[in-house]
C-alpha distance (Angstrom), angle and dihedral (degrees) to the residues before:
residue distance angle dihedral
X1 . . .
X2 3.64 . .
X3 3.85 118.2 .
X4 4.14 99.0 -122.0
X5 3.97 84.3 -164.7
X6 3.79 96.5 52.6
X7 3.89 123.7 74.6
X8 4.29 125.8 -113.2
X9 3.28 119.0 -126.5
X10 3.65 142.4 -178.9
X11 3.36 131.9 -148.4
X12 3.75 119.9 -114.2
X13 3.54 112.1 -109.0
X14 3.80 121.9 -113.0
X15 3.60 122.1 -106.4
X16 3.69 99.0 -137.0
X17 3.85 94.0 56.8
X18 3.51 132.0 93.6
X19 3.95 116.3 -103.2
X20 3.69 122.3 -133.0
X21 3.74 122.5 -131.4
X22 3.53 104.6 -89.0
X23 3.90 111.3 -122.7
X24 3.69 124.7 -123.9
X25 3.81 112.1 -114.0
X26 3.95 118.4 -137.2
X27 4.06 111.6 -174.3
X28 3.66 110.7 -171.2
X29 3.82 106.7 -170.3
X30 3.73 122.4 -179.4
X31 3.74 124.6 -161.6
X32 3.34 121.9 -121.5
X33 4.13 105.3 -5.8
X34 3.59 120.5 140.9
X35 3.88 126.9 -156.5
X36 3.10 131.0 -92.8
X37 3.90 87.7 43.3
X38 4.26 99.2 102.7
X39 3.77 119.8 88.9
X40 3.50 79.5 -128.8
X41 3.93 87.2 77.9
X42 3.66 91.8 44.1
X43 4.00 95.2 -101.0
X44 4.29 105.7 152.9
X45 3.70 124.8 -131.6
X46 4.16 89.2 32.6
X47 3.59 130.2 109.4
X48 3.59 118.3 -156.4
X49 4.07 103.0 156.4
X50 4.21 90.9 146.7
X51 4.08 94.6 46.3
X52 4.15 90.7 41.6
X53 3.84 82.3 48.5
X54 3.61 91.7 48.6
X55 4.50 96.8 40.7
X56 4.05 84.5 38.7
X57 4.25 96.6 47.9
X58 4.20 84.9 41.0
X59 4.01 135.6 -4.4
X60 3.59 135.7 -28.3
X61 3.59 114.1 -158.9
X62 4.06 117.9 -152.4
X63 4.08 95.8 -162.7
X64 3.52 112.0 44.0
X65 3.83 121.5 156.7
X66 3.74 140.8 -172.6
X67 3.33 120.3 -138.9
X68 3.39 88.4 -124.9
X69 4.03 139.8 14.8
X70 4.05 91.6 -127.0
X71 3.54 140.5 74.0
X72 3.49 120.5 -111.4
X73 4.21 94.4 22.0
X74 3.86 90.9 62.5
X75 4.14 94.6 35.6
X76 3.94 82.1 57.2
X77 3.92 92.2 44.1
X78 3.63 87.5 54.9
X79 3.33 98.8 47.6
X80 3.50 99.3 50.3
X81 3.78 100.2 33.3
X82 3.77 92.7 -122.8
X83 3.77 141.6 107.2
X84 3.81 123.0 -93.4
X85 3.78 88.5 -106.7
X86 3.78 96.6 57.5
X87 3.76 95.2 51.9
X88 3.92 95.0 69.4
X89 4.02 105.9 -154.0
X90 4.18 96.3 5.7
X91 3.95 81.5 65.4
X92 3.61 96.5 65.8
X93 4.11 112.8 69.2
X94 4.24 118.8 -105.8
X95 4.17 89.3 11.1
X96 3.67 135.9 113.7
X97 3.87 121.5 -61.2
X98 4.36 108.5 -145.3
X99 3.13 124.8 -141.8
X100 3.84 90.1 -141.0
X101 4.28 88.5 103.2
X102 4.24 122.4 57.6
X103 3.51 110.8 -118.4
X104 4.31 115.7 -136.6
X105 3.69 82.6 -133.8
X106 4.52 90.0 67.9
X107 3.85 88.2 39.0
X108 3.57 88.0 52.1
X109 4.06 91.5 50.6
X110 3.89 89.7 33.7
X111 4.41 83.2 58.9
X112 3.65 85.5 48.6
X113 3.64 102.0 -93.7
X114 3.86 120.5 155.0
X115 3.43 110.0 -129.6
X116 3.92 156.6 -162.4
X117 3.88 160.0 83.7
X118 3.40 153.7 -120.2
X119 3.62 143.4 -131.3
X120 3.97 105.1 -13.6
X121 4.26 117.7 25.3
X122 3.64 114.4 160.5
X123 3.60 113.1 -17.0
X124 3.34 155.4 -95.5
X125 3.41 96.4 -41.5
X126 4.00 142.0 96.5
X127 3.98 110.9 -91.6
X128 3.69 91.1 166.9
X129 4.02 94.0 65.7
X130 4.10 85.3 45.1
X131 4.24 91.9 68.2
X132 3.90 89.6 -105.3
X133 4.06 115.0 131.5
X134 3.71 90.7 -159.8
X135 4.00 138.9 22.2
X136 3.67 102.5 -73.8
X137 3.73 89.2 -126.6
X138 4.11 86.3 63.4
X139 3.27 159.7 -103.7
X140 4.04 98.8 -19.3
X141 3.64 121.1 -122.5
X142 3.90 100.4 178.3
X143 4.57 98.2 122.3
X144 3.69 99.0 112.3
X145 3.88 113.3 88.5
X146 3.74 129.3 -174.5
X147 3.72 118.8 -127.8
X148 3.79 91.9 -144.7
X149 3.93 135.1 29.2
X150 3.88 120.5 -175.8
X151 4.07 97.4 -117.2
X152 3.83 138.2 11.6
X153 3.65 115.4 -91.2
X154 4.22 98.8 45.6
X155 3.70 117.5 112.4
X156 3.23 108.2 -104.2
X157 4.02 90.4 -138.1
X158 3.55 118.3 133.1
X159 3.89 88.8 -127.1
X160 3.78 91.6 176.3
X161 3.83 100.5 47.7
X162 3.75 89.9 42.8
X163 3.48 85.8 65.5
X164 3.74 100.8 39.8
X165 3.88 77.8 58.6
X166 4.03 97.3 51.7
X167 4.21 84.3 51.9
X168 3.62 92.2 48.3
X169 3.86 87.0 56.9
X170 4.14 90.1 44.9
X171 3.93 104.5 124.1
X172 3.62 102.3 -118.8
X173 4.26 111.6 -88.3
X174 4.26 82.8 15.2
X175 4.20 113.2 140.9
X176 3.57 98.6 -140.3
X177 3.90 127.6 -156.6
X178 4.20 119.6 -153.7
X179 3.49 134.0 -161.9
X180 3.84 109.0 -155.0
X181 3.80 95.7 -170.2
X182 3.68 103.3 -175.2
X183 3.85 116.8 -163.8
X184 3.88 84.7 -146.6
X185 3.21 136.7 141.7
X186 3.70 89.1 13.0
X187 3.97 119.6 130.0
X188 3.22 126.0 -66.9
X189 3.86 107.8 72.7
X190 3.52 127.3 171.0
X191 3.69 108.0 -103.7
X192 3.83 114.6 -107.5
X193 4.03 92.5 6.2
X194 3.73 90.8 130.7
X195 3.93 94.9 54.5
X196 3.40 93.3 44.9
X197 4.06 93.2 50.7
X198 4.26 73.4 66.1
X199 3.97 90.7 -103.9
X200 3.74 117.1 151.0
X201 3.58 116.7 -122.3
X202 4.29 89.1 -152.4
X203 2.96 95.5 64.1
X204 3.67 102.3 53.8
X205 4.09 122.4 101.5
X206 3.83 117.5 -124.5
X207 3.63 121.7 -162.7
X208 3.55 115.3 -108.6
X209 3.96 83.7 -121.7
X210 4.35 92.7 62.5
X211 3.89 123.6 66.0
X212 3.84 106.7 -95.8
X213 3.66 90.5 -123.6
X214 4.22 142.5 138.1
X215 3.49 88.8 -118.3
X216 4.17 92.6 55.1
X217 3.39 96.8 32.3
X218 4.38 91.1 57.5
X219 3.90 84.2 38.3
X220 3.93 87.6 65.0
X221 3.75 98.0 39.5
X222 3.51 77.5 59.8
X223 3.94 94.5 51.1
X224 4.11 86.8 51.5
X225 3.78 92.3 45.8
X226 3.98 84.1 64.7
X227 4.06 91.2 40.3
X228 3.59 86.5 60.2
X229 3.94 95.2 48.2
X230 3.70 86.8 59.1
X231 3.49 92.8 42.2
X232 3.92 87.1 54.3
X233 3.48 93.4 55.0
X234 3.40 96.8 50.2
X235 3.33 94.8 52.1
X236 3.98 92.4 55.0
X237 3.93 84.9 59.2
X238 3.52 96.5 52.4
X239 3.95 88.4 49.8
X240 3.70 83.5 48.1
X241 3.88 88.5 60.4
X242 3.25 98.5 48.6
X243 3.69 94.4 49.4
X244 3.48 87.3 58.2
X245 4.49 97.4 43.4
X246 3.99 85.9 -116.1
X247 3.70 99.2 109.7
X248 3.55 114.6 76.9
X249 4.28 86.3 61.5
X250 3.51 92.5 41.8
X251 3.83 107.4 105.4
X252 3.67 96.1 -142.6
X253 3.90 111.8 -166.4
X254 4.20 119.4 176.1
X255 3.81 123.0 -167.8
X256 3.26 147.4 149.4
X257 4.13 127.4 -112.7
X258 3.77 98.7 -142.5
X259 3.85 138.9 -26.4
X260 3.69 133.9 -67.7
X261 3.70 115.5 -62.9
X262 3.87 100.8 -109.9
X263 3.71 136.5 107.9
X264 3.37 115.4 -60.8
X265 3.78 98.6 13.6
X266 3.50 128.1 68.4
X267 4.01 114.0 47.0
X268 3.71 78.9 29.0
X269 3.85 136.2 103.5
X270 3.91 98.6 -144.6
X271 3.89 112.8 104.4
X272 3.72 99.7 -90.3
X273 3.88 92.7 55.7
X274 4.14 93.3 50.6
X275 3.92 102.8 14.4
X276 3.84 102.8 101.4
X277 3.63 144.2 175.2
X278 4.14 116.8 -99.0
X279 3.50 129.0 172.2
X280 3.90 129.3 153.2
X281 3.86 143.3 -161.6
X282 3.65 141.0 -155.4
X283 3.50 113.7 135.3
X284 3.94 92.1 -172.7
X285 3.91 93.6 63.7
X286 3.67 105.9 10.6
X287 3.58 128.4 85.8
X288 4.08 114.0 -129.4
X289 3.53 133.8 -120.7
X290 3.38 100.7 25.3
X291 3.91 142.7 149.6
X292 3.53 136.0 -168.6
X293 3.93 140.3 -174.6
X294 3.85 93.5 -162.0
X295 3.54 116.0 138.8
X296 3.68 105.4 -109.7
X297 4.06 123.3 -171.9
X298 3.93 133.0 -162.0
X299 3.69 93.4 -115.6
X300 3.20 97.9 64.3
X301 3.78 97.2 66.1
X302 3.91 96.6 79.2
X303 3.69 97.5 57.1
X304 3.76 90.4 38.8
X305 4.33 92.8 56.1
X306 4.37 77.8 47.0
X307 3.54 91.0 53.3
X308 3.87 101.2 47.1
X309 3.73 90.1 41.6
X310 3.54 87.0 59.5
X311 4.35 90.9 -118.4
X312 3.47 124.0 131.2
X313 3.27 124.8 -106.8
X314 3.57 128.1 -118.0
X315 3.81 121.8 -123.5
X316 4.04 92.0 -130.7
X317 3.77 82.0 70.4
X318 3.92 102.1 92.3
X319 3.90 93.4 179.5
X320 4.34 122.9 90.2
X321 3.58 123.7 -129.3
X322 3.67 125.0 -107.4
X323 3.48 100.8 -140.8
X324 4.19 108.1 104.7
X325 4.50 79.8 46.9
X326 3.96 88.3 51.6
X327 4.26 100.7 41.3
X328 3.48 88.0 47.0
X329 3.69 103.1 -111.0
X330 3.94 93.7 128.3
X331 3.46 153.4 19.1
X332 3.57 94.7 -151.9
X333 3.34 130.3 94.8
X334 4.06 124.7 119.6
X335 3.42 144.5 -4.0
X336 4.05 99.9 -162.0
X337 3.52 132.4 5.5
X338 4.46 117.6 -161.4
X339 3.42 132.5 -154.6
X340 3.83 143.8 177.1
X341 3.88 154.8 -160.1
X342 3.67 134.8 -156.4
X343 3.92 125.1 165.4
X344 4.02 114.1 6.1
X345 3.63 114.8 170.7
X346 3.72 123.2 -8.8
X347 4.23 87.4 -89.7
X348 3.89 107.2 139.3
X349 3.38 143.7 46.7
X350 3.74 118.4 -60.8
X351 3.91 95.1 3.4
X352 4.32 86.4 -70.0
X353 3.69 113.8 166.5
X354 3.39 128.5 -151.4
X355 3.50 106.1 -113.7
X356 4.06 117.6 -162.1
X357 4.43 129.6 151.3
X358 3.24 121.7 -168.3
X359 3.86 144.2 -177.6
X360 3.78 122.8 -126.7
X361 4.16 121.1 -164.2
X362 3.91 127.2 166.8
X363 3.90 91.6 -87.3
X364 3.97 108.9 30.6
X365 3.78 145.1 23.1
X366 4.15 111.8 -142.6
X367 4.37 111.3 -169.5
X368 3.60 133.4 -177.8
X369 3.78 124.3 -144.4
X370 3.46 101.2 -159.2
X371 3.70 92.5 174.8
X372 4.43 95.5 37.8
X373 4.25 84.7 155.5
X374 3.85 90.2 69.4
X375 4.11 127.9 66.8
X376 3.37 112.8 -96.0
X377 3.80 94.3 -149.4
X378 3.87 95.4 37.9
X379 3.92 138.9 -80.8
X380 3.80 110.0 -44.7
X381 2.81 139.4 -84.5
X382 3.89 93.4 36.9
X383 3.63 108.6 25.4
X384 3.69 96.0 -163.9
X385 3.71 88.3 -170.4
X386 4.04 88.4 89.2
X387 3.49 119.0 54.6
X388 3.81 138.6 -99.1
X389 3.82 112.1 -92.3
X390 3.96 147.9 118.2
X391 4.25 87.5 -98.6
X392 4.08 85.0 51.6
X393 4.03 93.3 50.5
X394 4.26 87.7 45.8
X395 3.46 93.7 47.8
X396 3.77 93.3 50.6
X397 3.59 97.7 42.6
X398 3.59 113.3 36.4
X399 3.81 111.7 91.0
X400 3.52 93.6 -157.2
X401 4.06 88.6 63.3
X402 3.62 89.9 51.9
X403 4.51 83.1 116.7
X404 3.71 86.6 53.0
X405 3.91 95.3 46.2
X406 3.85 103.7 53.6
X407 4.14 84.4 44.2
X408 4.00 81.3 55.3
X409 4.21 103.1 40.2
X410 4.01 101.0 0.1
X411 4.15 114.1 116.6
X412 3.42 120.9 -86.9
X413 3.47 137.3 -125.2
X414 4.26 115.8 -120.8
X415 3.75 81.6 -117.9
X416 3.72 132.3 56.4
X417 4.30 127.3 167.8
X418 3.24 122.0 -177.1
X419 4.18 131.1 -171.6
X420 3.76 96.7 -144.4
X421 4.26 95.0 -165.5
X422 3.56 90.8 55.1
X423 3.94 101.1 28.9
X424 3.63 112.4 33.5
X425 3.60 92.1 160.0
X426 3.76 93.8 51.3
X427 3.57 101.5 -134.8
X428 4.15 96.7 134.6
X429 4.08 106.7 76.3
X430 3.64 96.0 -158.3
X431 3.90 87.8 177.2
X432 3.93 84.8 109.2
X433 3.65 99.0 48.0
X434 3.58 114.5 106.0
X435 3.98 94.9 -154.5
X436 3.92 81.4 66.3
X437 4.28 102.9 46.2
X438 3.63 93.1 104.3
X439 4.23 97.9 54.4
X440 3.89 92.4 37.0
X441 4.27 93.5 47.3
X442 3.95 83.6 44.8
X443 3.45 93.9 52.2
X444 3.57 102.2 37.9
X445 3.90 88.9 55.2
X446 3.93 97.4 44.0
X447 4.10 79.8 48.6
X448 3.86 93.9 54.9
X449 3.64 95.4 35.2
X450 3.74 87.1 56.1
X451 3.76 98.0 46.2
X452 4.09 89.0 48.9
X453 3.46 86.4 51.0
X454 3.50 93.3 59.1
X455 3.61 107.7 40.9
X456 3.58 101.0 -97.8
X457 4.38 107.6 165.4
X458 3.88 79.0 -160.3
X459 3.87 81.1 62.7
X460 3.77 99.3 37.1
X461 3.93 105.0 38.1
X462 3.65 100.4 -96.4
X463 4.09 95.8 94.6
X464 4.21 90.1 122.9
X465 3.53 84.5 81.2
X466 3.49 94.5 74.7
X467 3.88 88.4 56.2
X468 3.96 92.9 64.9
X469 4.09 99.9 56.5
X470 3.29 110.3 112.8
X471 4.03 126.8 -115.1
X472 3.83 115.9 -145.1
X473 3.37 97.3 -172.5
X474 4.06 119.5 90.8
X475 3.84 111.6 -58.1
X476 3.96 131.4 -159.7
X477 3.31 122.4 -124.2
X478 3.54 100.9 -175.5
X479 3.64 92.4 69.3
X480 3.74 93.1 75.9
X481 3.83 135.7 -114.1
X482 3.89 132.2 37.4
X483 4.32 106.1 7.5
X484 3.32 99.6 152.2
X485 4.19 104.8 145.5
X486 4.29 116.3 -130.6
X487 4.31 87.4 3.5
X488 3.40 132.7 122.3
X489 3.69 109.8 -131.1
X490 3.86 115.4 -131.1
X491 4.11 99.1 -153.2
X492 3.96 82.7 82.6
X493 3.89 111.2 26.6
X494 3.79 112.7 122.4
């Protein structure tokens, strides 16, 4: 297992020996895509032909897991190879990113590295008030447009010419790394897309957790018809690479940033709002055709780009690098992987958050509710913690889902268990069940152990400072309390 409390690090490399070509680094990271949703993992009415190529050409991973189930939170965790709660205002979703932590993406540049992204970098959030002179993803490459796209909803960002334009600008003999941020498949979809792609709403799999109904079943053919726009544009970069004899040592990696925007996923720490797809490529150093069930966590990205890039790693990363799992050199890797959420949207009462951690092994899912009082979801009747869309509205308003609802925006206990292999939707709380004591007190002391360990004020008794970061993007004043937008709010600064 690797320690999530200690720091990686990699041994500087000795003069005397001969240096590797550095490979290029491509990061495709969708927005908003939750595993099992790839036809890779056997989910119907999904095409995934550039991430099968991708998990089939490299390594799939089974049990991948953000660090958190939001946006900019786990963009900053990944960036800085640390958890949510070590990262001060960048953990907290729509805030201020500091400059306090190195980014892989400078110590990539600093090592000589070209690079940059498109589209969607860290965010939403202000980088400008955080000391930084530039996304902390990169220099942006996002200019191109496209004068058509096939539905409402996709970006209309040339993603593939905005890279075409970031190689053009490669220093000659450069490794480059790029961050195709795709907005996809974040809300809004146009209604009915999926259907009229010719997808069959029967044949699609709802979670237990969603109303098994027309209207949610065409509201996630809609959600794949985006998936597979980001999948096609991937794809057209990869055929760009090998057009041009860089892809076979270009580490390609493809992921998601969170889970699919419905209730009970995103801005949630259930499976389906952490629980992403992961596959990665390198053909020069990575065996083929292979899958793993290894317990995989957003930190460790950061020190694992350092690694392969041959640049050490510094010890304010607290995640391990993937390397020895991905060449093949081990089986090993963890036993648990634990996440975390704080503020979402502006959604309750004085800008509160709902903060939660949990801890994630093969066989169960422990969280904390450290705030079980407030609405997970948001203050009813809106709960603008889950996102706008038709499966929202159905949930809300259908009496007959009334079971479904409270599971979605209902309070919380402080405790929550969860067997994943029988209850991959979460739904049973088995917190309560005395047949299950032992594993929930285990993990719920391994869990606060960790989080002491690693400076959590959740942990220590200091967790009202996450209540006074600031949130620059659009605020609500008619939910009461503090809603002033981009301040700090004084009721809870230490």
């Amino acid at each position: 297992m690797a320690s999530l409390a200690g720091c990686a690090s990699v041994a500087p490399r000795s003069s005397s020996a001969p240096k590797p070509k550095r490979p290029n680094i491509l990061f495709a990271i969708a927005d908003d895509w939750s595993w099992p949703h790839a036809s890779m993992y056997g989910a119907p009415e999904i095409s995934t032909p550039a991430f099968d190529r991708v998990a089939r050409e490299g390594m799939v991973f089974h049990n991948a897991f953000t660090a958190a189930p939001q946006c900019s939170p786990n963009r900053a965790a990944l960036l800085t190879g640390r958890h949510i709660w070590q990262i001060e205002e960048a953990g907290t979703h729509a805030s201020i990113f500091p400059t306090t932590y190195p980014v892989f993406t400078d110590l990539l540049e600093d090592a000589g590295y070209h690079v940059g992204y498109t589209r969607k970098g860290w965010g939403p959030g202000d980088w400008k008030r955080g000391g930084w002179s530039r996304n902390p993803a990169g220099p942006e490459y996002s200019e191109r447009t496209l004068d058509n796209v096939p539905y409402d909803g996709l970006a209309n960002v040339d993603y593939t010419g905005n890279f075409d334009v970031f190689l053009e600008a490669r220093p000659d003999g450069a490794p480059f790394f790029f961050w195709y941020g795709s907005s996809e498949p974040h809300l809004r979809y146009e209604q009915g897309s999926g259907i009229r792609s010719g997808k069959n709403h029967v044949r699609v799999r709802v979670p237990e957790f969603l109303p098994d109904d027309p209207t949610v079943r065409s509201d996630m053919l809609d959600y794949f018809v985006e998936i597979e726009w980001f999948d096609s544009q991937l794809a057209l970069m990869l055929q760009r690479l090998d057009e041009l004899g860089e892809l076979d040592n270009t580490v390609v990696v493809v992921t998601s940033d969170n889970g699919m925007p419905f209730p009970r996923a995103k801005a949630n720490l259930y499976d389906y709002g952490t629980h992403v797809p992961f596959a990665i490529r390198w053909p020069e150093r990575f065996p083929q055709g292979r899958s793993t069930d290894a317990l995989m966590s957003f930190v460790d990205f950061a020190p694992t780009f350092l690694d392969l890039a041959g640049v050490n790693v510094p010890e304010t990363m607290v995640g391990a690098t993937m390397t020895p799992l991905l060449a093949g050199k081990t089986d090993s890797y963890r036993d648990h992987v634990v996440t975390g959420r704080e503020r979402h949207t502006h959604a309750r009462y004085d800008n509160w958050g709902y903060p939660s951690r949990a801890i994630r092994t093969e066989d169960y899912l422990y969280i904390r509710n450290f705030k079980p009082d407030r609405w997970p979801a948001g203050d009813p009747p809106e709960y603008h913690d889950i996102d706008e869309s038709p499966t929202k509205r159905l949930v809300m308003e259908g009496s007959e889902w009334a079971e479904l609802l409270e599971a979605a925006v209902g309070k919380r206990p402080e405790d929550e268990l969860y067997a994943i292999q029988e209850d991959p939707a979460c739904l049973n709380n088995l917190a309560s069940d005395p047949a299950h004591q032992r594993i929930m007190d285990r993990l719920r002391d391994n869990l606060m152990s960790l989080l002491t360990e690693q400076g959590d004020p959740r942990a220590l008794g200091t967790g009202d400072i996450f209540e006074s970061y600031p949130r620059v993007s659009p605020m609500r004043p008619e939910l009461g309390g503090f809603a002033e937008r981009g301040e700090y709010n004084p009721a809870y600064q230490l």
